[in-house]
N, C-alpha and C positions, 0 to 999 in steps of 0.2 A: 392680499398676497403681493407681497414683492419681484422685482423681476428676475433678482436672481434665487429669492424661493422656488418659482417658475423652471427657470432652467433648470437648479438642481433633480425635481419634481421629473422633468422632460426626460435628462438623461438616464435619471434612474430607472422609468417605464421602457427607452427603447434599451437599454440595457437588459434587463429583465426579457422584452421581446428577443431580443439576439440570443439569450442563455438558451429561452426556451424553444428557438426554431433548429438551433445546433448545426449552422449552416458555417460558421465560424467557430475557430478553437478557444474557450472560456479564456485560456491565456490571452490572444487577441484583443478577446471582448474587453479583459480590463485594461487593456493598454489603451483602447480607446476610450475607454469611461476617461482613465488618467490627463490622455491629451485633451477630450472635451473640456475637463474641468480645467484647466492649466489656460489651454486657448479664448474661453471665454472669460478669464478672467475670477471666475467663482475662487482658485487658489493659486497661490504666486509657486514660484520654481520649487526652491524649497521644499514647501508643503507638497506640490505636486508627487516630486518623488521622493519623500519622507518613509515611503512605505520601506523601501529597499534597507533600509538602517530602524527601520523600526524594531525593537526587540521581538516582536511577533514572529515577524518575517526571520531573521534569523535565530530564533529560537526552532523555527519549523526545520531549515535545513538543515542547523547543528544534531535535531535531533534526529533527521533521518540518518545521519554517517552515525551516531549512536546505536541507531538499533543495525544497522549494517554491523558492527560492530560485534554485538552479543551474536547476531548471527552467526557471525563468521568464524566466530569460538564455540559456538556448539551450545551458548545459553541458550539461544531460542529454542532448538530443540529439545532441547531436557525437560523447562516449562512446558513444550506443547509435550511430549509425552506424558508428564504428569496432568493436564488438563483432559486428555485422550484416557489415561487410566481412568479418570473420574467419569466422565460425561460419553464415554467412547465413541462410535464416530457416525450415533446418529447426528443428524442438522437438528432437532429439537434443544435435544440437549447440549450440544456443544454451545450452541446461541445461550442458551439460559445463564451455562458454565462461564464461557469468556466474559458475558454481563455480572455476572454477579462476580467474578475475579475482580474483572477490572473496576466496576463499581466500589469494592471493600478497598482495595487500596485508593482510590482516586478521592473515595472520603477523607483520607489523611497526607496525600501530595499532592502537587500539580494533577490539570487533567491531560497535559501533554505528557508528562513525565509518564504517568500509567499507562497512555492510551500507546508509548514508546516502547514499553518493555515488554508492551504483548503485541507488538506489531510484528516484527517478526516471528516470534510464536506462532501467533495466527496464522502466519504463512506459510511455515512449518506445518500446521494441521491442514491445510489445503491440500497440501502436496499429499501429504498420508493419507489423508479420506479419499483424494479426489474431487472433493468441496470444489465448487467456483468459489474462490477465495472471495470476490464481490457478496455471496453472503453471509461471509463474518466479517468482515469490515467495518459496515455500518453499524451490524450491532456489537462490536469493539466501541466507535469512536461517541456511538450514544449509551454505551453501558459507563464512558469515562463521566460524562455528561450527568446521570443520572443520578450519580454516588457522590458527584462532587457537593453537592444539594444536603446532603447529608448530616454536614456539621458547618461550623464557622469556619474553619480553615481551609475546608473540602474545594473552594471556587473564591477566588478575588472579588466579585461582586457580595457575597455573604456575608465578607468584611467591610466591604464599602459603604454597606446599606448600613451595617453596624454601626460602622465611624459618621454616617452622617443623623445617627441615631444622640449620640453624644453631642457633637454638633451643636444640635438643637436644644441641647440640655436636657436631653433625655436619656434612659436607662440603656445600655448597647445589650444589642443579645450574646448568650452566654455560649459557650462551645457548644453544647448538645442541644441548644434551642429551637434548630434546626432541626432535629435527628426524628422526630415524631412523623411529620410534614414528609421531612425527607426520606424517611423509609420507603411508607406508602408511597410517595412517588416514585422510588425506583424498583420497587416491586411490584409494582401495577406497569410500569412501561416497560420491564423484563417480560410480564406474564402477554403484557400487547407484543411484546417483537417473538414470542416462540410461538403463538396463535394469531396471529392474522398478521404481524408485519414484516414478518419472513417468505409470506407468498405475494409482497410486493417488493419484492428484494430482485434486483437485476438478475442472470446469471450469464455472466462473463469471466472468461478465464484468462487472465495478464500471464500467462506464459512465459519461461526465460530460456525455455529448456529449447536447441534447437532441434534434437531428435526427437521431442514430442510437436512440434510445431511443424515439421515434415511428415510428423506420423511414418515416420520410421521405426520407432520402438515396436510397434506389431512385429515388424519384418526382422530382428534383429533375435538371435535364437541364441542358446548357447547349445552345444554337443560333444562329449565325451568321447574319443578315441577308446573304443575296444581292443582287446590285442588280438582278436581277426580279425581286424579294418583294414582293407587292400591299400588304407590310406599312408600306414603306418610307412615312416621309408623314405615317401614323399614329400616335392615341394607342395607348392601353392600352386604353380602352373603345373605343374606334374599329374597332379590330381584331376584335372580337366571340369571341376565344377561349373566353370563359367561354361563353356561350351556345350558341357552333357544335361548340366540340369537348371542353368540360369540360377548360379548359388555363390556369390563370394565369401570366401576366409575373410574377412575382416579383422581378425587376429587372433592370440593364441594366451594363455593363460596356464600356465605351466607349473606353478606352486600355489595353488588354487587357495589352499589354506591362509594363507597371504592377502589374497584378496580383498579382505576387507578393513583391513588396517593401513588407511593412509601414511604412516611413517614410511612403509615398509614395500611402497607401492614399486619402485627401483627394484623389486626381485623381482619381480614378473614381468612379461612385454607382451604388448597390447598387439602392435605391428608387427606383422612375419617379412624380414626380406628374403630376396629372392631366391637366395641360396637355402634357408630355413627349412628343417625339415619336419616332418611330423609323425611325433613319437606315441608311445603306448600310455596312455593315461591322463597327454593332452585337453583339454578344454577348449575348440577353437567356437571364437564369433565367428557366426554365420551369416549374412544377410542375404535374403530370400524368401519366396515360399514358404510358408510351414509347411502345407499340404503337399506342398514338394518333398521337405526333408521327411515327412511321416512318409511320404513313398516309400524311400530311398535309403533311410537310415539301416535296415537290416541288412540291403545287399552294402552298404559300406561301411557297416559297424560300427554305426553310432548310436550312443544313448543320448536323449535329451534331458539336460539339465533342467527340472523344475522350477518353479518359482521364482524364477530371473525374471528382476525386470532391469533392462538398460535404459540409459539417458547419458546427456552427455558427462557427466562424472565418471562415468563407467568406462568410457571411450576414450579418456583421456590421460594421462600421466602428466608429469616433470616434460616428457620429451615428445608427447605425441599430444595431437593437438586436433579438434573439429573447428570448421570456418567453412565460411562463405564467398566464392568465387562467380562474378557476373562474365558471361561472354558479352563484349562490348564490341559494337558495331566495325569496328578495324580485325577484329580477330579472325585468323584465317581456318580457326578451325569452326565457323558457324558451315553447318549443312554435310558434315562429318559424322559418323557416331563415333562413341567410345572403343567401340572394337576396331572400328578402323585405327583411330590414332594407337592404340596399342596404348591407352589413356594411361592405366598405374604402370608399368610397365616406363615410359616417357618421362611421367611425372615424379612415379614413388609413390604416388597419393590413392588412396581409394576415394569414389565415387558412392554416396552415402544413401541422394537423393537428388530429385533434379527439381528446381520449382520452375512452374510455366503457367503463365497467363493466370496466376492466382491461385494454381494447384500444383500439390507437388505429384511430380512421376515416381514410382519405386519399384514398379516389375519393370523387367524389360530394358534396364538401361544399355546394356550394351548395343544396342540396336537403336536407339532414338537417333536419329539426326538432331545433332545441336542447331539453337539461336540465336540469334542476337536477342540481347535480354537474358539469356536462362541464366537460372541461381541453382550453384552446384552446391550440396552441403556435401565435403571433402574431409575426409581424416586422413592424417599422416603425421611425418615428425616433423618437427616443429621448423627445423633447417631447411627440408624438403616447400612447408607450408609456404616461408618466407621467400625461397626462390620463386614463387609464383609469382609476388607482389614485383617482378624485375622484369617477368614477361608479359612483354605487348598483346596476348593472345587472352589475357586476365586480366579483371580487375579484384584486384584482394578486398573486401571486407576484411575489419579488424577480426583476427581471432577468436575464436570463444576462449575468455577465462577458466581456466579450470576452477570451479565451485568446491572448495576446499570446506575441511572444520579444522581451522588449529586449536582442538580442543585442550590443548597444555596451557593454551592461552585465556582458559576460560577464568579462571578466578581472578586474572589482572584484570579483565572487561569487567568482572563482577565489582571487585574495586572500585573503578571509574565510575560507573552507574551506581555504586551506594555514595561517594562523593558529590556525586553532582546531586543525587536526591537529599544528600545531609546537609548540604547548602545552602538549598532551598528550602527544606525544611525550618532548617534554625536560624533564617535570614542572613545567613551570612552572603546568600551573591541571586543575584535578580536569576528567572529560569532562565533567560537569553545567556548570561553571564557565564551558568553552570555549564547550560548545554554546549556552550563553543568551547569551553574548558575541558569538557569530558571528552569532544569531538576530537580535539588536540592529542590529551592524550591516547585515544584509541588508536590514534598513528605512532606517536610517539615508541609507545609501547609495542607495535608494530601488532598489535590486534586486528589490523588490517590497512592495506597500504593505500598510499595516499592518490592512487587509481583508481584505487577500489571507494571509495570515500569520497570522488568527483562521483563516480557513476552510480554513487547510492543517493544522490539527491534526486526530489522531483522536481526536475525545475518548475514543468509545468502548473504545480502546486504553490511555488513557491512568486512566481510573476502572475498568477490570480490574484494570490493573497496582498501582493505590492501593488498593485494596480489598482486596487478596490479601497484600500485603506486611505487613500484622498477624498472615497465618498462620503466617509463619516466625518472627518474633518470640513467639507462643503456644507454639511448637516445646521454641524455646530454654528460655524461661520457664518452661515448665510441665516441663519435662525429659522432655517426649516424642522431641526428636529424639534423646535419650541414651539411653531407652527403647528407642526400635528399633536403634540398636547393640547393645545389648546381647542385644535378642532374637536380634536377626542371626547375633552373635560365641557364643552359646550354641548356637542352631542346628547352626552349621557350625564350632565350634571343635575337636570332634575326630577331623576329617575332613581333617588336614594345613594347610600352608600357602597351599599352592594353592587350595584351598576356602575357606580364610578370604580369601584376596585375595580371589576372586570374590565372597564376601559384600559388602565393602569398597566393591566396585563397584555391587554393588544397593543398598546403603545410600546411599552417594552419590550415586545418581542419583536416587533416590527422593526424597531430602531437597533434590536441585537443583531441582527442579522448583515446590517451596513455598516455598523461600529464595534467596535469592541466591547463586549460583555461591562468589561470595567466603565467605559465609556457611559454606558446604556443606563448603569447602575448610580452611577454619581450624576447623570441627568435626571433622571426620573425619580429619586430619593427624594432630594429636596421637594421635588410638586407632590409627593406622595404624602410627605408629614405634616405639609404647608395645607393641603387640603382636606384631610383627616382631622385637624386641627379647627378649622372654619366648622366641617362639621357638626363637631365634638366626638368624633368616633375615634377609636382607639389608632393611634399610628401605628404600632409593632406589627399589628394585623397588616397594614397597607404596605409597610415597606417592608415586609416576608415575602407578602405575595412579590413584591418588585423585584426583591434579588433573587426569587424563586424564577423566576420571568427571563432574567436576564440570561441564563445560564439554562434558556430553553431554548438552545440554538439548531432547531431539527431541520428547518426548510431549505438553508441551503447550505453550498458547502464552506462559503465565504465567512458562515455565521461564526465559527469558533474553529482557532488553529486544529485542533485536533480532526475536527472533518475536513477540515487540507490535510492533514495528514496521510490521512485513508484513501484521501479523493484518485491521487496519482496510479496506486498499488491497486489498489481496488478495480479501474479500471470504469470508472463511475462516469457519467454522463453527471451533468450540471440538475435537473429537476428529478434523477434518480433518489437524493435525499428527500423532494420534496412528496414522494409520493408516498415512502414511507416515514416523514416526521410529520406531516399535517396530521393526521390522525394521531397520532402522539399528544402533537402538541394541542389539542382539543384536548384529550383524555386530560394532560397535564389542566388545563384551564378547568375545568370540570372537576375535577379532585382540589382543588385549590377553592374553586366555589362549597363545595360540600365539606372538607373537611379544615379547610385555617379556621373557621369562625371559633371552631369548636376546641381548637389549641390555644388560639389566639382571637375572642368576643371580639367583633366591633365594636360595641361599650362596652 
């Protein structure tokens, strides 16, 4: 072993130790794999940050503002409704469903392409079930994984292993030569993730909504004006809610019909001012109590509106807008309540929620004495919001966006996304090439703006994935990953063929996980047919299992773009794939021992 075999070997173990103590952020971790390897020497500048311009790397962020995209037009919703009609909104089924969706296409595209059109989908069925979106994630980005296996086109290593099949002067595999193999293997790791690898599946909720994150949605009610409601008549302060039952108007809803058609949201107003009166047939948000409003609502003639649920979409128009406001140490209203300052009233703004020391307050606000530190989630218009960001007494957090569907815009995002897949498809433009192409247009076309499509990346996915891609290059370079071939093929070389194949496999997976699948696959091809060959045992057996191997990227998230992909959204810790792919990736090795022979003899 060499000294810089050595090194490489060093940093990859305490690397591996930092992922797994979680005491530093994965992004971090690869920044310093990156500088390790740069500073010692193992790769010069260049190579060091190669990763940031590698097609990998952006092919991951072109394709998050892609699926930002479909979202934001209403595709992902319509796919996750149709996946919801099928599989409906148990976790069994939904798992089995998105797997085998994304499986059947991923057989015939990219595995980022497919693992991208049902990314927001998925996320879409979180919000509807209530799912921790963390368990359909993983099994999205290993149902992409599983189907790509499938045929020859399905995954770039399939062709790899093909091309270096000819190579050698031998016969390449045929489109469906795979499809036998690869069946069973994706319906045996569907039937593993709906029975045992979905109760090792995290549950974490990546949250965007700020009134669920306050847990204000409980406390936000709607209620119906009767025409004997003493309310009729009345302002806002007229009505004395805040003082008699601890209950704010939060606003009013007045061609209720309306309601639900975003074009059309400018007829109705969300915000009552002060002058505003309240009429016979009214809809006002309430925020409070329920067990208060069930008091109360007969003596003041209210019905409550069923089956509402609010979030900030709801809250918000064209003009009126939810954010977040810190009292900062200068501000002279810390140690004041909101009743005292005469807080909406002063501001214009209502008071949503309060967060403190890591919890939010939502009874009782007009009585808390403010902090230094407290996080107000505020609703108001939008003119009113931005006068905040001018006083010393506040610091403004950016706005919440209002979470739109320009669903008139859905068939041009459909466009873009069949262009970028026809590209790729028919070689006409590498998936990096397609994906920043499609990215382009989704602004262009104004499918979603170009704020919206900074804040749809993960970076943190995307500075993993560049930080780590110097290690597989150190691999090659330093001839470590020839080094553990060869420990492997010493190992288990004279323990038959069958045991060298399974080496083949552990090598291969090992080495997918720091390099590129493609990388993994055009390493290990050649020792596969070269040794097969010495033998006399059949090569197409050895190098199936190889591109099969390659394209087993379950352990980590590093292993294959597509689990970056998921890694951000998901909401995934670093050895959270490994607890649910190790076992996988067993099964996969074990189905490969029992069932290639018998596709593909060793003699």
């Amino acid at each position: 072993m060499t000294p810089e075999i050595a090194m490489v070997l060093a940093i990859l173990v305490i690397a591996i130790v930092l992922f797994a103590s979680e005491k530093l952020r994965v992004d971090v971790i690869s920044m310093m794999v990156l500088l390790s390897l740069l500073l010692l020497g193992l790769v010069d500048t260049e190579e060091a940050f190669s990763g940031f311009s590698s097609p990998a790397v952006i092919t991951v962020w072109a394709i998050y503002i892609v699926s930002a995209g479909l979202f934001r037009t209403g595709v992902a919703d319509f796919i996750g409704q149709r996946i919801l009609s099928v599989a409906g909104s148990r976790e069994p089924r939904l798992i089995g469903t998105i797997m085998l969706t994304v499986g059947s296409m991923s057989a015939f595209m990219n595995n980022i392409g497919a693992t991208a059109v049902l990314l927001p989908a998925v996320s879409s069925i979180a919000r509807r079930t209530r799912l921790s979106i963390s368990k359909l994630l993983i099994p999205l980005s290993f149902g992409s994984l599983l189907g790509g296996v499938t045929t020859l086109i399905g995954t770039p290593p399939n062709l790899l292993v093909s091309n270096a099949l000819l190579a050698a002067g031998l016969t390449p595999f045929g489109l469906f030569d795979y499809t036998p193999m690869g069946l069973i293997i994706m319906l045996s790791g569907i039937l593993y993730m709906v029975t045992i690898g979905r109760h090792l599946l995290p549950e974490r909720q990546a949250t965007v909504d700020l009134t669920e994150s306050y847990r204000v949605r409980d406390y936000l009610t709607e209620v119906r004006v009767l025409p004997e409601s003493p309310l009729v008549g009345k302002t806002a302060a007229e009505s004395q809610f805040g003082r008699d039952y601890d209950l704010t108007i939060v606003g009013r809803i007045r061609d209720q019909d309306r309601m639900a058609d975003p074009e059309k949201q400018q007829s109705w107003r969300l915000a009552m001012r002060r002058d505003d009166r309240v009429q016979e047939g009214d809809v006002l948000i309430v925020r409070g109590s329920l067990n208060t409003i069930l008091k109360i609502k007969k003596s003041q003639g209210l019905e409550i509106v069923p089956d509402v649920e609010l979030g900030d979409a709801e809250l918000t128009t064209d003009e009126i807008l939810i954010a977040e406001v810190i009292i900062p140490t200068r501000s002279e209203l810390a140690g004041k309540t909101l009743r005292e300052l005469a807080f909406r009233d002063r501001y214009n703004v209502t008071v949503l929620a309060l967060w403190r020391h890591g919890e939010p307050l939502r009874s009782k606000l007009a009585n808390q004495p403010l902090e230094f530190a407290d996080v107000l989630l505020v609703q108001g218009r939008r003119d009113r919001i931005n006068l905040l960001r001018t006083d010393p007494n506040f610091l403004l957090l950016e706005p919440v966006a209002l979470e739109t569907r320009r669903t008139h815009k859905a068939p041009v995002a459909l466009v873009v996304f069949a262009i970028m897949l026809g590209s790729v498809i028919l070689g006409w433009l590498h998936i990096s090439a397609a994906a920043v192409l499609a990215a382009v247009l989704m602004v262009l076309t104004r499918c979603l703006t170009m704020e919206e499509a900074y804040e749809s990346v993960e970076w943190k996915s995307v500075f993993l994935i560049a930080g780590m891609l110097p290690m597989g290059i150190a691999m090659e370079k330093t001839g470590t990953a020839q080094f553990l071939a060869d420990q492997i093929i010493a190992a288990v070389g004279g323990l038959g063929p069958q045991m060298i194949m399974i080496g083949l496999f552990i090598l291969t997976t090992i080495i997918t996980e720091f390099m590129s699948n493609a990388a993994a696959a055009v390493l290990v091809a050649p020792i596969a047919i070269s040794t097969a060959v010495s033998l006399g045992a059949n090569p197409h057996a050895f190098v199936m299992g190889v591109g099969i191997a390659a394209s087993n990227s379950f352990l980590f998230p590093i292993g294959h773009q597509a689990n970056v992909l998921v890694f951000g959204p998901g909401g995934y810790k670093f050895f959270d794939f490994t607890k649910v792919g190790l076992p996988l990736t067993l099964l996969i090795w074990l189905l490969l021992i029992l069932f290639l022979p018998i596709f593909w003899p060793l003699y």
